[in-house]
C-alpha positions as CSV (number, residue, x, y, z in Angstrom):
1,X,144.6,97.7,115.1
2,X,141.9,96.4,113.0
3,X,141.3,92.9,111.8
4,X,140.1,92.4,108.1
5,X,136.9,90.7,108.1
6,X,136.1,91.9,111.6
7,X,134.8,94.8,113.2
8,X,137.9,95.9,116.2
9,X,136.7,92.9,118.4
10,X,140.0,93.6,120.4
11,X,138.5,97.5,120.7
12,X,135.0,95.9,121.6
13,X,136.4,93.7,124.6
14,X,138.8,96.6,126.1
15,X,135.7,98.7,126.4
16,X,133.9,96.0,127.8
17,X,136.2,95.0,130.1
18,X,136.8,98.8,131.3
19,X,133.1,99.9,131.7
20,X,133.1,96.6,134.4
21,X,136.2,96.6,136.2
22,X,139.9,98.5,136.6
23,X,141.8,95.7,137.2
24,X,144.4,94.6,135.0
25,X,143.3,92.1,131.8
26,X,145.2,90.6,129.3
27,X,143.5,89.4,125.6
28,X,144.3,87.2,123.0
29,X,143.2,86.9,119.6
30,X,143.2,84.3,117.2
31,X,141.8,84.1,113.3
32,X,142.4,80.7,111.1
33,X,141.9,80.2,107.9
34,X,142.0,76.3,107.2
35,X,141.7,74.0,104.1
36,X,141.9,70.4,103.8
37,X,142.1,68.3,100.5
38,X,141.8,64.9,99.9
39,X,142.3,62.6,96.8
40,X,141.8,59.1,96.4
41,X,141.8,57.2,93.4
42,X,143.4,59.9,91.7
43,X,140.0,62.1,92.6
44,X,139.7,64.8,95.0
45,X,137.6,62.8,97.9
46,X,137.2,65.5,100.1
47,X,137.5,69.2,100.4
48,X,137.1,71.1,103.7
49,X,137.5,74.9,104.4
50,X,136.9,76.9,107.2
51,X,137.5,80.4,109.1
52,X,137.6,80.3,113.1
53,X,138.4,82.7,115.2
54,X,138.2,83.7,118.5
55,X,139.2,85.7,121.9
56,X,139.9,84.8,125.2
57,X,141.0,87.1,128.3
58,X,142.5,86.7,131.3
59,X,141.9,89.4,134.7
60,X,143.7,89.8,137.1
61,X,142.7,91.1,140.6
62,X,143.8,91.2,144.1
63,X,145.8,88.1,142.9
64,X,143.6,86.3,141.6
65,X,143.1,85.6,138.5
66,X,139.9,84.9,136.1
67,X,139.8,83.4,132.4
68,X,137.4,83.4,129.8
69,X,136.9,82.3,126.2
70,X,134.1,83.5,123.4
71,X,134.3,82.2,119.7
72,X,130.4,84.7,119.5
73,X,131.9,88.0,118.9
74,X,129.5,90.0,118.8
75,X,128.5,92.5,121.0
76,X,126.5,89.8,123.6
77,X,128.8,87.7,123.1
78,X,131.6,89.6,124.0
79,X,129.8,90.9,127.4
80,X,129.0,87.4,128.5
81,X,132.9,86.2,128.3
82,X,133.9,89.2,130.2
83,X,131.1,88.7,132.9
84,X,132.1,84.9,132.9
85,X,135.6,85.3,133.2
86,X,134.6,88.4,136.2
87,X,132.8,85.3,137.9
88,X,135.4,83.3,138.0
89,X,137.8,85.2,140.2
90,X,135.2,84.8,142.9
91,X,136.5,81.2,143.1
92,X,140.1,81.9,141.8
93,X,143.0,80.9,144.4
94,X,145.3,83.7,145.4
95,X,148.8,83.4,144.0
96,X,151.1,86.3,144.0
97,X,152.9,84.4,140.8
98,X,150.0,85.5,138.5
99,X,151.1,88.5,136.2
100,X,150.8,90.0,132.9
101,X,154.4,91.2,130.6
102,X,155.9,94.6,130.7
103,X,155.6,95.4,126.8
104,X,159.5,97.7,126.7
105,X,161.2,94.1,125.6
106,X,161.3,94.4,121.9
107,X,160.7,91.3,120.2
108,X,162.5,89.8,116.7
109,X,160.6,89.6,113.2
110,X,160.4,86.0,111.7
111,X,160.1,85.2,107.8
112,X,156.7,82.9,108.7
113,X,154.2,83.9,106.0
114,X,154.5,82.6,102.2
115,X,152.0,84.4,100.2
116,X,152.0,81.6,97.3
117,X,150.2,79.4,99.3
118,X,146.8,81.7,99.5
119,X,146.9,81.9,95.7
120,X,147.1,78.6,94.8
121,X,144.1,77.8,92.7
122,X,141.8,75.0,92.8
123,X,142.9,73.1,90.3
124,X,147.1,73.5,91.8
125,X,145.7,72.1,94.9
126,X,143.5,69.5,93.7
127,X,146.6,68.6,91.6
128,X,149.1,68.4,94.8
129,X,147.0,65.8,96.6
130,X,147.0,63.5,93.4
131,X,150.8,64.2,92.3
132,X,151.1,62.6,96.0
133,X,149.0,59.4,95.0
134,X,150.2,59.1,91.5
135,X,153.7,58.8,93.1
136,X,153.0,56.3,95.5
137,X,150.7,54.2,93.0
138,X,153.6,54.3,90.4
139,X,156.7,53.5,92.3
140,X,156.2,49.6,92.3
141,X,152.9,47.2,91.3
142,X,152.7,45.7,95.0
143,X,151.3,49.3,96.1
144,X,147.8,47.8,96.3
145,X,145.8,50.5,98.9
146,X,145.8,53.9,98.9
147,X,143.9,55.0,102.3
148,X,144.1,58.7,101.1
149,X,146.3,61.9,100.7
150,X,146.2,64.9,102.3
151,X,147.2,68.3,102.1
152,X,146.3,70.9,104.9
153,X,146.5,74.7,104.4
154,X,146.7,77.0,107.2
155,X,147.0,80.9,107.6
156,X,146.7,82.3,110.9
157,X,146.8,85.6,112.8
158,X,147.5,86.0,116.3
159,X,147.6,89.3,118.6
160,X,147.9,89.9,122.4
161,X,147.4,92.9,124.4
162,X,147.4,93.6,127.7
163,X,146.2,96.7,130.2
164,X,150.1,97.9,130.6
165,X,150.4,98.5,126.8
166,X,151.8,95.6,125.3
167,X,150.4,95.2,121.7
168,X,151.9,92.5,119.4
169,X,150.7,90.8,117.1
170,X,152.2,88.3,113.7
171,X,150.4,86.1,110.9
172,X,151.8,82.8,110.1
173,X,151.0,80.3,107.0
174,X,151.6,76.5,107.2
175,X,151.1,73.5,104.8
176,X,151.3,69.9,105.4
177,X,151.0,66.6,103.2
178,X,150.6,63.2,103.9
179,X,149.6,59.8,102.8
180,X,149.0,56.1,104.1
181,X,148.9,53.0,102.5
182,X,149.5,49.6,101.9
183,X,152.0,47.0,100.2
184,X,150.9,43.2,99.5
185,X,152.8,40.6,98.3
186,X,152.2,36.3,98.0
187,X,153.4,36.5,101.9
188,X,151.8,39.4,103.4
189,X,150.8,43.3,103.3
190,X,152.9,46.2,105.1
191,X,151.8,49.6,105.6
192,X,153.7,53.0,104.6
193,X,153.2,56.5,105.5
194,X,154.7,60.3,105.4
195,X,154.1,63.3,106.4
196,X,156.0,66.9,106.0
197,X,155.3,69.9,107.3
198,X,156.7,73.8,106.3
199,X,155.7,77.5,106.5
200,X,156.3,77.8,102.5
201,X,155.2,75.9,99.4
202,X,158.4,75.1,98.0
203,X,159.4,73.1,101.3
204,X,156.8,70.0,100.2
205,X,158.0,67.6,97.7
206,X,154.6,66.8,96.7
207,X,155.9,63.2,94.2
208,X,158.5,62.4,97.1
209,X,156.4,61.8,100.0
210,X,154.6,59.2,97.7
211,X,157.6,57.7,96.8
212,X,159.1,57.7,100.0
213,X,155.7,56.3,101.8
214,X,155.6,53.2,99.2
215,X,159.4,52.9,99.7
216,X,158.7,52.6,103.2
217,X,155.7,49.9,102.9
218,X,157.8,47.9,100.1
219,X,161.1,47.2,102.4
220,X,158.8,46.3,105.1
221,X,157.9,43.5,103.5
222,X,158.6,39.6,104.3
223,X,160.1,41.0,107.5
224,X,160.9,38.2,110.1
225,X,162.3,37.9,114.0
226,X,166.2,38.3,114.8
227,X,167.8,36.4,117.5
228,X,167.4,37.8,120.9
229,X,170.5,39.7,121.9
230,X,172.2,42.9,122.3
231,X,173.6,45.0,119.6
232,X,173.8,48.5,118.7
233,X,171.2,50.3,116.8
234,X,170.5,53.3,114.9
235,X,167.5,55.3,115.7
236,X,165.1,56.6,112.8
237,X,164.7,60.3,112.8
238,X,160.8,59.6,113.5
239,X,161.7,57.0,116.3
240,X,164.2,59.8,117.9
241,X,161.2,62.6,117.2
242,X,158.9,60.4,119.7
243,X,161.5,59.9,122.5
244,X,162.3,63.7,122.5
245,X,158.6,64.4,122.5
246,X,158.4,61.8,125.7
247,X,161.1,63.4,127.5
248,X,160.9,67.0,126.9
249,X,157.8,67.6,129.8
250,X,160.9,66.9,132.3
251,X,162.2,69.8,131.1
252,X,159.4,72.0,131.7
253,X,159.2,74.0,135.2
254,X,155.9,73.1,135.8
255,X,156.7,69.3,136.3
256,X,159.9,71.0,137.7
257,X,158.6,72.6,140.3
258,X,155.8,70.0,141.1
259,X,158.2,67.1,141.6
260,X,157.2,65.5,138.2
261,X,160.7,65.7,136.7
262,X,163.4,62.9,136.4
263,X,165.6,65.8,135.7
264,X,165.4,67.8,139.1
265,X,168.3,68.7,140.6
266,X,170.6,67.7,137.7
267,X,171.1,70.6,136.1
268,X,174.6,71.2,135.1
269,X,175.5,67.7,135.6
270,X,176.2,64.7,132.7
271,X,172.7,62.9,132.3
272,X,173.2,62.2,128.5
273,X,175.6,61.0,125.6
274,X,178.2,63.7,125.4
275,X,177.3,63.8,121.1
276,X,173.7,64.6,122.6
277,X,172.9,68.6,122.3
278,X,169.1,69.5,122.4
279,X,167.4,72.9,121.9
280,X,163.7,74.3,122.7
281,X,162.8,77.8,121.5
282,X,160.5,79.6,119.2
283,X,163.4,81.3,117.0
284,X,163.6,78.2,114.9
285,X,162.1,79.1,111.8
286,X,161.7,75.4,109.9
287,X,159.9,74.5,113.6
288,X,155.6,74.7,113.1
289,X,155.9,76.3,116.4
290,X,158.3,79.1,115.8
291,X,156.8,82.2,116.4
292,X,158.2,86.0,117.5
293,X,156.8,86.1,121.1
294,X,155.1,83.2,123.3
295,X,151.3,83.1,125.1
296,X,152.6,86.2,127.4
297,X,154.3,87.8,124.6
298,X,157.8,87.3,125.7
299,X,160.3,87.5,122.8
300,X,161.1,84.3,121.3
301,X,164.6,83.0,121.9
302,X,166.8,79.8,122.0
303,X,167.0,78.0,125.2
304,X,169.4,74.9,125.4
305,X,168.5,72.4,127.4
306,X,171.0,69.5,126.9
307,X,174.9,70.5,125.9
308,X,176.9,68.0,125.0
309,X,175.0,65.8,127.6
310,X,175.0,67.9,130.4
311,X,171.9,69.3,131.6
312,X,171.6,73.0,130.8
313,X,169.0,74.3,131.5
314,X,165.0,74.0,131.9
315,X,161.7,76.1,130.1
316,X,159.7,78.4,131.9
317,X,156.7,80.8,131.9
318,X,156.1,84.1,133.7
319,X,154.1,82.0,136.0
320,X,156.6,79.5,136.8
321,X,159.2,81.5,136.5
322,X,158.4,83.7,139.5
323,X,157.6,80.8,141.6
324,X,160.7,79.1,141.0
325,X,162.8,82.5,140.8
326,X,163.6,81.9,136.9
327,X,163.3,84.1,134.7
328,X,161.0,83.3,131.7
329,X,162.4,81.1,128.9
330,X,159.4,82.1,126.4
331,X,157.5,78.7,126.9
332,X,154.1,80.2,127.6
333,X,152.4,78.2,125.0
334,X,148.7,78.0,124.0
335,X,146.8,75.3,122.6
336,X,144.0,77.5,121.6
337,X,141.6,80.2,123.0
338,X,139.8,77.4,125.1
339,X,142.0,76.6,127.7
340,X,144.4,79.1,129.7
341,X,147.7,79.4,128.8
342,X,150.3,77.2,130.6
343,X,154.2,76.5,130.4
344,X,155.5,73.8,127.6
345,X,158.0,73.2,125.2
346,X,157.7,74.8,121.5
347,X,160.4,73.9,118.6
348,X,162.6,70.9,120.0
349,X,166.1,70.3,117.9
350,X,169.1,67.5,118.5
351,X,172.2,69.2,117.0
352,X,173.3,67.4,113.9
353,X,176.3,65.3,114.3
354,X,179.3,65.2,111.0
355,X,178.3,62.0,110.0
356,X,175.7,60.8,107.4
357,X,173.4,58.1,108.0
358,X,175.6,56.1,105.6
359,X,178.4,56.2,107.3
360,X,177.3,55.4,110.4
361,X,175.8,52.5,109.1
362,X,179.0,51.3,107.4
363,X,181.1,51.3,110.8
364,X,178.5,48.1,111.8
365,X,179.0,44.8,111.3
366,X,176.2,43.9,112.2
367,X,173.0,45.9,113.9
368,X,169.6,46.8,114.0
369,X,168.1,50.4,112.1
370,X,165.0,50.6,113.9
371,X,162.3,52.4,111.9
372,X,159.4,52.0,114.2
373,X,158.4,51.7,118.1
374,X,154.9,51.1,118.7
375,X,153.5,52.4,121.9
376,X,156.2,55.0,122.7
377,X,153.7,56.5,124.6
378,X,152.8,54.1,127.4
379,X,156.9,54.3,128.2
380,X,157.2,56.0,131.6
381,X,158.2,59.4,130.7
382,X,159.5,59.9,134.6
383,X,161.3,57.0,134.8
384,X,162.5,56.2,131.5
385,X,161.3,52.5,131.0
386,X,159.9,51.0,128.1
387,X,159.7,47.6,126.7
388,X,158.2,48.5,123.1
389,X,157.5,46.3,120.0
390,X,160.0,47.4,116.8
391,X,160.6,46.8,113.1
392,X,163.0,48.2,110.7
393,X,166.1,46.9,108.7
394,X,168.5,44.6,109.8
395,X,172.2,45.5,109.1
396,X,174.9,43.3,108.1
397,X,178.7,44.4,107.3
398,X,177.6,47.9,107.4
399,X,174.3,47.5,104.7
400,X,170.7,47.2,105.3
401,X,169.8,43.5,104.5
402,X,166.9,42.8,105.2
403,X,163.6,43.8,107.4
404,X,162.7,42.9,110.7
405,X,159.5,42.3,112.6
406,X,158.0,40.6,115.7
407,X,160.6,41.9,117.9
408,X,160.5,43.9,121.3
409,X,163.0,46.3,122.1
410,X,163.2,47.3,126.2
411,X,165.0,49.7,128.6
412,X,165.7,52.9,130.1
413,X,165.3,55.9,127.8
414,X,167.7,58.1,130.1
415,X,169.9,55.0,130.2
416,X,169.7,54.7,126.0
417,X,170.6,58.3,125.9
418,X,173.3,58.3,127.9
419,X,174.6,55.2,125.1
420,X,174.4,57.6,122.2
421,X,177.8,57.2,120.0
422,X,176.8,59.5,116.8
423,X,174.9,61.5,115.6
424,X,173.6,61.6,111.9
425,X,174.3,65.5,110.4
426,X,170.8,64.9,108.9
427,X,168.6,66.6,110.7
428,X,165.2,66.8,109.7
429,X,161.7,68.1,111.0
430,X,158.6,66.6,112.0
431,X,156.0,69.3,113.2
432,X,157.7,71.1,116.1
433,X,160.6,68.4,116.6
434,X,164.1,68.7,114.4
435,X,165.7,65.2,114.9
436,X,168.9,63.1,113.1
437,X,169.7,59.9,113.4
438,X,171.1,58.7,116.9
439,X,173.8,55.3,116.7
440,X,173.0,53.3,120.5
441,X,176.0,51.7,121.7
442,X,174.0,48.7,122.6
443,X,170.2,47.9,122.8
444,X,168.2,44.9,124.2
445,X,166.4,43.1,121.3
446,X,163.6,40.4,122.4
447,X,163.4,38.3,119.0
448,X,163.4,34.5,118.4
449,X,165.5,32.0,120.1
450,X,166.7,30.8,117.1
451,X,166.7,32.1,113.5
């Protein structure tokens, strides 16, 4: 196969790699194409592009196995990687879990390239970024700052061989657009953002992520402390996004199989909310992640992890999977050509529920709709416990009524899941996580005494 733009650097390392050594090898390919435009004051304020790409091989002998990286593709650069990564297996451990894939498992065909977006002109791009800012700026006089907006173009083209005759290969686009700013008023200022991501053009609604961002900083503002107490509350699809993303390394057999895992040992039990049902797999198209085949080249597929609150089942490599007599889930994932490939989650989803956010809402006399968490990430993701600052909208007889701030919200995430008592049938994406709203039976709120 031959690259555009590139003379067969996948051709150039197999013959490097062959006139050295006859062990086993495995390569990996990767070529971006990346633009980034920014407006501000209803000007473009920045314009980046760039094309990367890059290789980087793994060998495998007497098993042990070396790794190696080269962005320099030339011909030196290509025999220095391969002597590198033939230098490294001198100090490689001996694990008879290494392994390349057998390439006779066919492997599906994803709709994951939108050719619009590569002929999109300057002017329709600068024009995106500002339709994003115009929106925001417009939607109400106390949208005073506009940091910037953002829209990101991507196009990339991956392809993995190996020594036994696996050959695959896929090119995938991607567009994001975003915006942060602020809201003043006589009593304060409140900040707003949002972000969406898609493989295709017509999935961003350029005007509405302005609108929603300002919509967003506008209701936040004049919020106050509620009493301290307990009452149920309904988790923002962002807020449920960032728990998922906590929790989900307990689901990986690496931390499975090195203790790390809150998880271990419960599989096929009730750990969860029986309205809880969460997926991880690369077949889910609207996911950044989704792809055709993982790091190894395993086919992509749909690996449940949580149904209807019972634990069912974990994610695994090839690596991990033969120490810990799984079969592979297709969760090799790669971060880049940098760093060797390891085991990880790829598109995360919570099954919708039948109720809207509306309704759910409505069935509360009075609650909490938290919109933000700050910190997530310094909760314990192996234990579960948090104590985490919050805002959002207060409800009263089933309405939002006002905005809340200054409060702390604190638990058990395991123990919140486990409270789960609906689930919103919107579901909707934020990178590689697809997340609805989640109602909490009951939640500890650390506010004012009095209010």
């Amino acid at each position: 196969m031959k690259i555009a733009g590139v003379k067969d650097p996948i051709g150039q390392v197999k013959e490097t790699i062959k006139s050295l050594t006859q062990a086993p090898f495995e390569i990996f390919y990767v070529r971006k194409n990346n633009e980034i435009i920014e407006s501000k004051n209803e000007t473009v304020d920045g314009y980046e592009t760039a094309v990367t790409e890059g290789i980087s091989i793994r060998i495998l002998d007497t098993r042990r196995i070396g790794f190696g990286f080269s962005t320099r593709l030339d011909t030196e650069g290509i025999q220095k990687m391969v002597r590198q990564t033939l230098e490294s297996l001198k100090v490689s451990a001996e694990d008879p879990a290494y392994g390349f894939l057998d390439p006779s498992v066919p492997y599906p065909s994803l709709s994951l390239h939108d050719p619009s977006l590569l002929s999109l002109t300057a002017d329709q791009k600068k024009d995106s970024t500002i339709t994003i800012e115009h929106a925001a700026r417009s939607f109400d006089p106390r949208i005073k700052q506009i940091r910037n907006a953002q829209v990101t173009i991507q196009e990339a083209t991956v392809r993995l061989y190996n020594s036994l005759g696996l050959d695959r290969s896929y090119t995938v686009t991607g567009i994001s657009a975003n915006i942060m700013l602020t809201a003043e008023d006589g009593n304060g200022s409140e900040y707003g953002w949002e972000s969406v991501s898609s493989h295709f053009l017509d999935d961003i609604p350029f005007g509405e992520i302005g609108n929603r961002a300002a919509e967003k900083a506008i209701t936040r503002l004049g919020g106050r402390p509620v009493q301290s107490g307990q009452y149920p509350a309904i988790l923002d699809q962002e807020v449920v996004a960032e728990i998922v993303g906590l929790l989900a390394p307990s689901f990986t057999g690496e931390n499975l199989y090195k203790g790390k895992s809150a998880l271990k040992g419960k599989e096929g039990q009730t750990a969860f909310s029986r309205h809880l049902t969460l997926y991880d797999g690369l077949l889910f198209e609207d996911g950044m992640a989704a792809a055709p085949f993982d790091g190894e080249g395993e086919p992509g597929r749909k690996t449940p992890l949580i149904d209807h609150g019972i634990v069912a089942g974990f994610l695994f490599d090839h690596y991990y999977g033969r120490k810990s007599g799984k079969p592979s889930t297709a969760n090799c994932v790669r971060s880049g050509i940098s760093v060797p490939p390891t085991c990880g989650t790829t598109n995360l989803v919570v099954s919708p529920g039948t109720s809207s956010f509306r309704e759910i809402a409505a069935g509360l006399s009075k609650g909490f709709f938290i919109q933000e968490l700050m910190g997530v990430h310094t909760a314990n993701p192996i234990t579960g416990d948090f104590s985490l600052g919050a805002s959002g909208q207060w409800i009263e007889n089933g309405e939002l009524s006002y905005p809340v701030r200054g409060v702390a919200v604190s638990g058990n995430l395991f123990e919140i899941l486990k409270r789960v008592e609906a689930v919103s049938r919107e579901v909707r994406w934020f990178g590689t996580i697809g997340t609805p709203h989640l109602l909490i039976e009951s939640l500890t709120v650390a506010g004012a005494w009095r209010v």
